[in-house]
Each structure stands twice: as C-alpha cells, then as structure tokens.
C-alpha positions as CSV (number, residue, x, y, z in Angstrom):
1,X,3.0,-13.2,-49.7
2,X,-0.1,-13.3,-51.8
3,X,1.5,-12.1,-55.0
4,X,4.4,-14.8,-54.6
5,X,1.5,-17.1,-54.2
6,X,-0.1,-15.9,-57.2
7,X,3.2,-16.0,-59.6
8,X,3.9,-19.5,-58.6
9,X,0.1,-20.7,-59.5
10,X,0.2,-18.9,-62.3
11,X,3.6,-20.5,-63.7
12,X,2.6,-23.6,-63.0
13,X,-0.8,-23.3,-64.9
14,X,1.4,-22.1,-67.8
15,X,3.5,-25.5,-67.3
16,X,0.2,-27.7,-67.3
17,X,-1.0,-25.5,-70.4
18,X,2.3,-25.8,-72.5
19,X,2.0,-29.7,-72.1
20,X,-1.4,-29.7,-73.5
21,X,-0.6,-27.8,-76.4
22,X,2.4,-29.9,-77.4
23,X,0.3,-32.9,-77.7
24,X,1.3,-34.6,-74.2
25,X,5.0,-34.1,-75.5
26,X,7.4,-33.9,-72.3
27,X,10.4,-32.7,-73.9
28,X,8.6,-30.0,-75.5
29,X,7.3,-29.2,-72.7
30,X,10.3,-29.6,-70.5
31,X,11.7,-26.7,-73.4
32,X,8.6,-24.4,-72.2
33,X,9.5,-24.8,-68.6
34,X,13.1,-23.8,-69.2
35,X,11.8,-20.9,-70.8
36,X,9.4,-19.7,-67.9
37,X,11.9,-21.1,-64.9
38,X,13.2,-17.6,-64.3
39,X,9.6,-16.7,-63.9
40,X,9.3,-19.4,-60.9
41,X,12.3,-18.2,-59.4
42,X,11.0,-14.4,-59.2
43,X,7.8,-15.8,-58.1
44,X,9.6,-17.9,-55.6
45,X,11.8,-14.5,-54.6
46,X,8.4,-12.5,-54.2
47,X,7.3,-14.9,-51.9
48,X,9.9,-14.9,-49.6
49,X,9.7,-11.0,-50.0
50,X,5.8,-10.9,-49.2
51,X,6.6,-13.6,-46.4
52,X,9.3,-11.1,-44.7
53,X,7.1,-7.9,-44.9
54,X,4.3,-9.9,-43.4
55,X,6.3,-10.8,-40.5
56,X,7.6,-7.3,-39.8
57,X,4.2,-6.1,-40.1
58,X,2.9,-8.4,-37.7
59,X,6.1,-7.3,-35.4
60,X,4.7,-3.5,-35.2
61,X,1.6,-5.1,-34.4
62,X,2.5,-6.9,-31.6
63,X,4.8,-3.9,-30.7
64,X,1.6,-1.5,-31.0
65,X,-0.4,-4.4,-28.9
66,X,2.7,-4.5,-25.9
67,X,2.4,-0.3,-25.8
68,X,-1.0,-0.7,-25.4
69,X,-1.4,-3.5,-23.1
70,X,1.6,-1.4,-21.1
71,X,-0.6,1.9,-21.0
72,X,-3.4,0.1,-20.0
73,X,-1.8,-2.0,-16.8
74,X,-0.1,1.9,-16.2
75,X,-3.7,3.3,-16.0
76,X,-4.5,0.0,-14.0
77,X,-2.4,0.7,-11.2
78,X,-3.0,4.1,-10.6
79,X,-6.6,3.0,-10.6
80,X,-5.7,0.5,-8.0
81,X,-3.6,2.8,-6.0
82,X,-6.2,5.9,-5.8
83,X,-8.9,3.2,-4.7
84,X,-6.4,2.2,-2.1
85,X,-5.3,5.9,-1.0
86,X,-8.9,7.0,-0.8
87,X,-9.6,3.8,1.1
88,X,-7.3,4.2,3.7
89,X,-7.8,8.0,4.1
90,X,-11.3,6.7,5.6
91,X,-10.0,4.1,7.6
92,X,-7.4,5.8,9.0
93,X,-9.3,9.1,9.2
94,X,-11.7,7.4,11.6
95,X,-9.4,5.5,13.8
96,X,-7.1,8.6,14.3
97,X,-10.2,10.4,15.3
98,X,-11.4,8.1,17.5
99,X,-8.0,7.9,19.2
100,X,-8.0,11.5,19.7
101,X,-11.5,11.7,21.3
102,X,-9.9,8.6,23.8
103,X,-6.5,10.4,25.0
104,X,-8.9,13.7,25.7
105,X,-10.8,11.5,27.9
106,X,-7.7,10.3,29.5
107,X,-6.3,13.5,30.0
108,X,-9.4,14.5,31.5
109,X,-9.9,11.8,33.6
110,X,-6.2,11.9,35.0
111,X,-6.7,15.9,36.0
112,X,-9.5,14.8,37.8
113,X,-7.4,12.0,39.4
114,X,-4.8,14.9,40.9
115,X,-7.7,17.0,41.7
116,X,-9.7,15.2,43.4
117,X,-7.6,12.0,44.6
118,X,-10.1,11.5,47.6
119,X,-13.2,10.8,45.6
120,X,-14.7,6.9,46.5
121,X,-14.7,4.5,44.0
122,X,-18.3,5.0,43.0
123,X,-17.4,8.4,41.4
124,X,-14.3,7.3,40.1
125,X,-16.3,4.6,37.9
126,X,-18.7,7.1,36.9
127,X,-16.0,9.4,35.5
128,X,-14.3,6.3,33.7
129,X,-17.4,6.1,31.4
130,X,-16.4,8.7,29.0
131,X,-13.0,6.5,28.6
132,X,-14.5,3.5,28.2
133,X,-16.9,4.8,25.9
134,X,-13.9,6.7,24.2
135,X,-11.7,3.4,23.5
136,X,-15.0,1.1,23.0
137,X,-14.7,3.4,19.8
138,X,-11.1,3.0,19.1
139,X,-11.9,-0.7,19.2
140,X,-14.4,-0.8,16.3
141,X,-12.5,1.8,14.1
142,X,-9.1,-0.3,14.5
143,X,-11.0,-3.3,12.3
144,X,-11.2,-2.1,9.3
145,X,-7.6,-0.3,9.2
146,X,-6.0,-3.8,10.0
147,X,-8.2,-5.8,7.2
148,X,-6.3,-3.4,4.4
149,X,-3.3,-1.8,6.0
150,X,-0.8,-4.2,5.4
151,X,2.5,-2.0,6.0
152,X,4.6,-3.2,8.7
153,X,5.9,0.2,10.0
154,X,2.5,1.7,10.9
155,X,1.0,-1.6,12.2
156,X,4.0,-1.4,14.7
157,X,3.0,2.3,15.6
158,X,-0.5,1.3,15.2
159,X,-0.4,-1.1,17.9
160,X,1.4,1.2,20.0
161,X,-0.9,3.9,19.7
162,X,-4.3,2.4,20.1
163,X,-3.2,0.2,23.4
164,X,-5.1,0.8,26.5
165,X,-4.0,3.1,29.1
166,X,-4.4,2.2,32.7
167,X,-5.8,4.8,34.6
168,X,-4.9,3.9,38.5
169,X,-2.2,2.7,40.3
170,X,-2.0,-1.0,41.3
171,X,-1.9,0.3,44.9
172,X,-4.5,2.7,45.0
173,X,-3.8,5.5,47.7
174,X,-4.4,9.2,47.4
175,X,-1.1,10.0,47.1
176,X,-0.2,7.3,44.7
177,X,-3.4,8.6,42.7
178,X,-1.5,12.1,41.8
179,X,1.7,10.2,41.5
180,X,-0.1,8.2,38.5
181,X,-0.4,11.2,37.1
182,X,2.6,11.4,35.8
183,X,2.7,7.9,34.2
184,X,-0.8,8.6,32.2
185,X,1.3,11.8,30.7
186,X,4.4,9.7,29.9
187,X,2.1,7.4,28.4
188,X,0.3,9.7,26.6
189,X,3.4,11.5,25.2
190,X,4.5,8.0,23.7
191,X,1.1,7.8,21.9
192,X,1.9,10.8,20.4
193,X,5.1,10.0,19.0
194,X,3.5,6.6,17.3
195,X,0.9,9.0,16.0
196,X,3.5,11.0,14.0
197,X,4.5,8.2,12.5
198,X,1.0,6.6,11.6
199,X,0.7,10.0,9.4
200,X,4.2,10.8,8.1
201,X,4.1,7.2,6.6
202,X,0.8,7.9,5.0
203,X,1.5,11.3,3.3
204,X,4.8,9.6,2.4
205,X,2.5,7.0,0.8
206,X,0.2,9.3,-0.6
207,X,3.3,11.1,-2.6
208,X,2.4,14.4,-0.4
209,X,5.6,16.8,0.8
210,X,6.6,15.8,3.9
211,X,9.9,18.5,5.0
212,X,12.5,16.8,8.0
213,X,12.3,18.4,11.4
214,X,15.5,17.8,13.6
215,X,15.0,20.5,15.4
216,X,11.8,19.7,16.1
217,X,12.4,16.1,16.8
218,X,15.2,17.1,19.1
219,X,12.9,18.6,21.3
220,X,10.3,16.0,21.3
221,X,12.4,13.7,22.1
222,X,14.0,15.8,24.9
223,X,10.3,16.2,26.1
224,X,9.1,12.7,25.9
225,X,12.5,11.9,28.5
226,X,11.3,14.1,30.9
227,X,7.7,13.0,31.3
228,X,9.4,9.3,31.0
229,X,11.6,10.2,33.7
230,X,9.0,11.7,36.2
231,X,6.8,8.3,35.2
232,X,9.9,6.5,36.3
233,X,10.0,8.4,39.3
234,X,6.1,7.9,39.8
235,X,6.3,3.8,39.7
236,X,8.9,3.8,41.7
237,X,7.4,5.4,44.7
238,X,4.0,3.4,44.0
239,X,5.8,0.6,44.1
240,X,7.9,1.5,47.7
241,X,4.6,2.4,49.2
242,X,2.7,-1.2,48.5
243,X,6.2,-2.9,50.2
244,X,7.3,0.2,52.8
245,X,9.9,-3.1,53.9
246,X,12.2,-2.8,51.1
C-alpha cells in the first residue's frame, strides 16, 4: 500500500515538473503525461496490490487474535470450573459429614427407644441431646451448599436427605415406642438412598468413573421395601392404638 502510494506521488511530481520545464506549456506537458500514464496505472495497480495484502494480513491477525482469545476463555473455564469443583468438595464434604454424625445419633437413640421403652420422659430428653446437637450441625453445614449448588437433581435429594427425623410416636406408649422403631429405620434407609445420589451426581460432575450397579440397586431397592413395609405396618398399629374404636 505504501509503495502504490509512493509511485503515484512520485508520477505526479514528475507531471508538476514536466510543466515547469516546458515553460507553463499544457500541451507539452499533456505529451509528458501520456508518456508517464502507464507509470500511474502500475502505480495505481501496486496500490490496489499493497491494499489487498494489507487486508489479508490484517485477516491472520485477527485469526491469530480469535485463537488466542479462544485459548484463553478455554483456560478460563477450567479455571472457573476447578474453583467450583474444589468449592463444592468442601461444602458438600462438610454437610455429608455432618449428616452422617446425625443418622448415628438417630440410630442410637432409636436402639435405645426398643431397649429401654419404659424410661420417663426426663431421660428420654437427655438422650435426645446428642440428636439435636447432631442436626443443629446439619443446619449450619446445609447454608453454604445451597448459596452455590445450584443443580436441581441434588437439591431434590438434598432436601430429602437433610430433613428431620421424628424420633417418637404421636401416641407415645411403650409398645408404640418399639413399633417406632421400625419407621426411624425406614426412614433412615430413604436417607440413604438420596445420599447415593447427592455423590453419584458429584463424581459425575467432577468427570470421575462412576460404573452402573443393577444388581446392586436391585437389592437396595428390594431392601428399602421391606423396612417401608414394616414402617407401614408400624403406623398403622400406632395409629389403631390412639382410636382402639375403629
């Protein structure tokens, strides 16, 4: 583009020169610029030619800047994501270990309920303090997971599993106490199953392995029936036992 530039000042100089030199004379110097009009056109041509290469040189830049700008929003995300992996790993690390400390306490506290369904309600308050203590945890460790877990699967199962368990029957008897039992390991064995979920979603997330298990869901499943039947089973009787009339 410069060049072309150049060849076209220069031929016009010449023109200014030529006119000079021929006293003023147009028509002599009309002669001198049919002599040098070639020279304009290939200066005109060179122009065009600089003009083109300039433009597909300014094309592989831009093409070199878009590659680069791409690389960069790659290297971005995977930035982003890590930071978002490593943040939930925390979260969730601390809310499925909380929830784990509270269903121990459950369990506990419901063995106790079957084995010693005659003890006052003094004791029974006493024993609930691990519990309560337990979920007061699961409380403060559920915050943080909701402010940046945004996936609707796991907030389903999340909810689910982090619920509070009742640990009596409405009608409180001693037999109805060991029939509860059964509907704090029904509920229990629910928990579990949202818990599977919570972490199969998050090493799918993560991009670890995670391998299909029918036959291991089979049974699970066939499991989780039982204990729902015997809770079933349970509720019903509690329930015939606060209205012996029906």
């Amino acid at each position: 583009m410069y060049i072309g530039a150049a060849m076209i000042a220069l031929t016009l100089g010449g023109l200014v020169i030529a006119w000079i030199r021929n006293g003023w004379d147009l028509e002599a110097a009309a002669l001198t610029g049919d002599a040098v009009g070639p020279l304009l056109g290939v200066g005109s041509l060179l122009a065009v030619g600089a003009a083109l290469w300039s433009v597909r040189l300014q094309q592989q830049a831009l093409g070199l800047q878009a590659d680069e700008l791409k690389k960069q929003q790659e290297a971005l995300e995977r930035q982003l994501a890590y930071q978002r992996h490593a943040a939930l790993r925390e979260v969730y690390g601390e809310l499925l270990s909380a929830v784990n400390t509270y269903h121990r306490a459950v369990e506990a506290y419901s063995k106790r309920l079957y084995t010693h369904p005659h003890e006052d309600r003094r004791v029974r308050d006493m024993n609930k303090a691990p519990v309560e203590a337990a979920y007061a945890a699961v409380e403060r460790a559920i915050w943080p997971v909701q402010l940046i877990d945004t996936d609707k699967e796991r907030g389903k199962a999340r909810w689910h599993l982090t619920r509070h368990i009742w640990l009596e029957p409405k009608h409180d008897t001693t037999q109805n106490q060991r029939l509860y039992v059964d509907v704090i390991s029904y509920k229990l064995g629910a928990k579990s199953q949202h818990h599977v979920v919570i972490t199969r979603s998050l090493r799918l997330e993560f991009g670890d392995e995670v391998r299909d298990d029918p036959e291991g869901d089979k049974v699970a499943a066939t499991v989780l029936a039982a204990l729902k039947a015997k809770a079933d089973a349970a509720e019903a009787a509690i329930a015939a036992s606060a209205d012996p009339g029906k």
